[in-house]
Structures are given as structure tokens and as C-alpha cells.
NUMARDREN-366398 format. One record per residue: x, y, z of N, C-alpha, C, O in turn. Coordinates in steps of 0.001 Angstrom, whole numbers, plus 500000, padded with zeros to 6 digits. Atoms other than C-alpha are relative to their C-alpha. Layout:
N
XYZXYZXYZXYZ;...
END
This chain:
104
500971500934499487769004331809541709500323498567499549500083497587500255;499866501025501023769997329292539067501426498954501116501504497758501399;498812500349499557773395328953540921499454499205501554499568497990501713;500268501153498927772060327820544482499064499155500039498846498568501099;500898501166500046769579325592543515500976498967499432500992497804499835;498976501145500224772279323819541903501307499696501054501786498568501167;499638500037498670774374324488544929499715498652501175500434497789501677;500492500906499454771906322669546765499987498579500151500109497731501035;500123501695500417771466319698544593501396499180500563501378498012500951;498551500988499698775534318772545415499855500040501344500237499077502010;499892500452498542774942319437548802499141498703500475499608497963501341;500670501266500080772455316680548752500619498975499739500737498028500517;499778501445500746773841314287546443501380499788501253501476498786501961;498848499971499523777298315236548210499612498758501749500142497691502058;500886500559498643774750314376552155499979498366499664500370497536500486;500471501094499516773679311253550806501405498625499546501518497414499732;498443500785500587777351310015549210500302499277501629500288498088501944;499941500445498854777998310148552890499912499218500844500619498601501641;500391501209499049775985308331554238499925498622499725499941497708500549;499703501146500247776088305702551992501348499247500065501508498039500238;498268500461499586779892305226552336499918499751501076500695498801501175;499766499818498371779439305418556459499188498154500052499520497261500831;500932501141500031776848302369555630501161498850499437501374497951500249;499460500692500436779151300466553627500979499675500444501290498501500243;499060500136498873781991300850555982499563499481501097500461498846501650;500544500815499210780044299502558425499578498660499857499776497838500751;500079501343500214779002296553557059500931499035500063500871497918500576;499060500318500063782215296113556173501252499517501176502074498601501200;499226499892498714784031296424559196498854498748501077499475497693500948;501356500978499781780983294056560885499909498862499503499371497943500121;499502501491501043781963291268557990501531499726500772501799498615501230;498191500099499578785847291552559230500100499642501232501074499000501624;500052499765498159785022291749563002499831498487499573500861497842499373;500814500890499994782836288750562431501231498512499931501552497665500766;499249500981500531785237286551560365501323499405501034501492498259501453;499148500423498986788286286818562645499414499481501488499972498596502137;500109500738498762786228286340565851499433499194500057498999498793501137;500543501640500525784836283216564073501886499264500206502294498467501050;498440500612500200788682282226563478500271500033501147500296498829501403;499379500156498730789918282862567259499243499148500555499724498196501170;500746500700499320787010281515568368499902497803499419499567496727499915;499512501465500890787783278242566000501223499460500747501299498263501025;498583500393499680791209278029567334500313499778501519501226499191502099;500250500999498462789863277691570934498993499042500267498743498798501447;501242500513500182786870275516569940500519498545500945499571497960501468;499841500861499126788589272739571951499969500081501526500137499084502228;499739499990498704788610273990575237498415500085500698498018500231501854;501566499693499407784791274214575216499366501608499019499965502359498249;500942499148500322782024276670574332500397501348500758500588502412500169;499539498973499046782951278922577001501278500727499644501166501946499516;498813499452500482786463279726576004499920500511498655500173501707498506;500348499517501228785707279980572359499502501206499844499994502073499122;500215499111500378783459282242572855500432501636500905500029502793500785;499396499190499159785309284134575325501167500905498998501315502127499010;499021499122500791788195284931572702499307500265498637499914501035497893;500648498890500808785709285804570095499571501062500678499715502077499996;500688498575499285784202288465572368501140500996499930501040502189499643;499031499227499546787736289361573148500836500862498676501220502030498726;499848499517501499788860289789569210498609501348499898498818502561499922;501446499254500906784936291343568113500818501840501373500967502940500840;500012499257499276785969293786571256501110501207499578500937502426499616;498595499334500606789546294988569860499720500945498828500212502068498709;500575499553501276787798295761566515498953500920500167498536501585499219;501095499117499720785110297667568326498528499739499557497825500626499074;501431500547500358781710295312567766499805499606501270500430499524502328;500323500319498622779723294298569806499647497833499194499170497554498094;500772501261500445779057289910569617498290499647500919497886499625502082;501641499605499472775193289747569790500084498378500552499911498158501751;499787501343500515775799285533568762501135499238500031502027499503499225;498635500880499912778475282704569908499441498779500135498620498660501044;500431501073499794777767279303569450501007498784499146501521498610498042;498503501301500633780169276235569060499072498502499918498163498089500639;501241501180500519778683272952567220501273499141499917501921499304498884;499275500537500495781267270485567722501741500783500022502302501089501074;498763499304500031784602272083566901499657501694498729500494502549498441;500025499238500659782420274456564392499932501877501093499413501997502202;500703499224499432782167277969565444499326501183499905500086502088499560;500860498892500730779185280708564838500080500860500707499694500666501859;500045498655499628779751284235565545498822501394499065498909501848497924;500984498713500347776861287132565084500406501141500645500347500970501863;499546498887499683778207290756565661499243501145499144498870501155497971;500805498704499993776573294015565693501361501520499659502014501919500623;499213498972500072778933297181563920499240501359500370498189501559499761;500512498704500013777972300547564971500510501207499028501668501204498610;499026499231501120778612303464562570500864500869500224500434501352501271;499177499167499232781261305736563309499313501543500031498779502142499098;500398498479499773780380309243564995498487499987499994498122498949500547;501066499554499749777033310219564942498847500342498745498066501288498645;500843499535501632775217310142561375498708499576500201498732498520500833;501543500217499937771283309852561384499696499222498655500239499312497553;500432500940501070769851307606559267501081498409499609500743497396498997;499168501454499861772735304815559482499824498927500906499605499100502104;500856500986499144771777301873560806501546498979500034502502498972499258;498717500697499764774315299321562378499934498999499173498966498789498441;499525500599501452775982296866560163499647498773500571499533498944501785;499988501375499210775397293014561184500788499095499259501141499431498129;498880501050500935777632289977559961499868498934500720500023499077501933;499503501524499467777638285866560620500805499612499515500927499818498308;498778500536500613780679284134560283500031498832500347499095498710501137;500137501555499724781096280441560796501713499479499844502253499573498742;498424500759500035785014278713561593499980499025500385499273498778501362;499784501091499327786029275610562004501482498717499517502231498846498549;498399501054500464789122272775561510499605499695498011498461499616497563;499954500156501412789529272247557614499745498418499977499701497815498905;
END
């Protein structure tokens, strides 16, 4: 009896290891998306708003985010992206990230 109640407990702790890693990878991946399709989107910030945020969409897209947020101030440019978690885990919630690029 002794044995699967302790059984149990790792299957738990083991459940929620899971999900917190799936969380943290997401964020993660959601920070990274973010940053580079701030940077592409920096590096077309001259051709307009439109283009900018055309090759951030097109980066956040490669990486597999979605961009919720594109907005160019000048030559700055702000990207908001939405990570989803991989596969199908309950209780993970998508990751979000702002990134901000612009000329040094």
C-alpha cells in the first residue's frame, strides 16, 4: 500500500515537472520569436510600417508564433507575439513576449 501511494506522489510531482518545463519553453521560445522579429522588422523600419511589419510576421511565422502586435515609431520597432505550447498539455497557457528594435 505504502509502495503506490508513493508511486503516486512521483507520478504527480513527475505531471507537474512537465508542465512546468512545457511553460517555460514557451515563454521562452515567445521571448526569441519576439526579439528577432523585432530585429527584421528594425532592419526594414525604413521602407515604412507596412514592410516592417510584414517581415516581422514573416520571421514570428518561421518560428511558429503568432504576432498579436507590430508597430513602428520612427525607425523604432515594437513587436507583441503570442507562443503556443507544444502538443496538447492542459493547463499551459500560451507564452507572450514584447520586444522593441531599432538603429543603435
Amino acid at each position: 500500500m505504502w509502495a503506490a501511494g508513493v508511486i503516486m506522489a512521483l507520478v504527480v510531482v513527475a505531471g507537474f515537472g512537465v508542465l512546468l518545463g512545457s511553460a517555460v519553453v514557451t515563454r521562452h521560445r515567445a521571448e526569441a520569436a519576439a526579439d528577432l522579429a523585432a530585429l527584421a522588422g528594425a532592419g526594414r523600419a525604413v521602407d515604412g510600417e507596412r514592410w516592417a511589419c510584414d517581415r516581422a510576421r514573416w520571421v514570428a511565422d518561421r518560428m511558429r508564433v503568432e504576432v498579436v502586435g507590430c508597430r513602428v515609431d520612427g525607425f523604432v520597432v515594437s513587436v507583441v507575439v503570442v507562443a503556443r505550447p507544444p502538443g496538447v498539455l492542459a493547463g499551459v497557457r500560451s507564452g507572450r513576449a514584447v520586444a522593441v528594435a531599432g538603429p543603435v
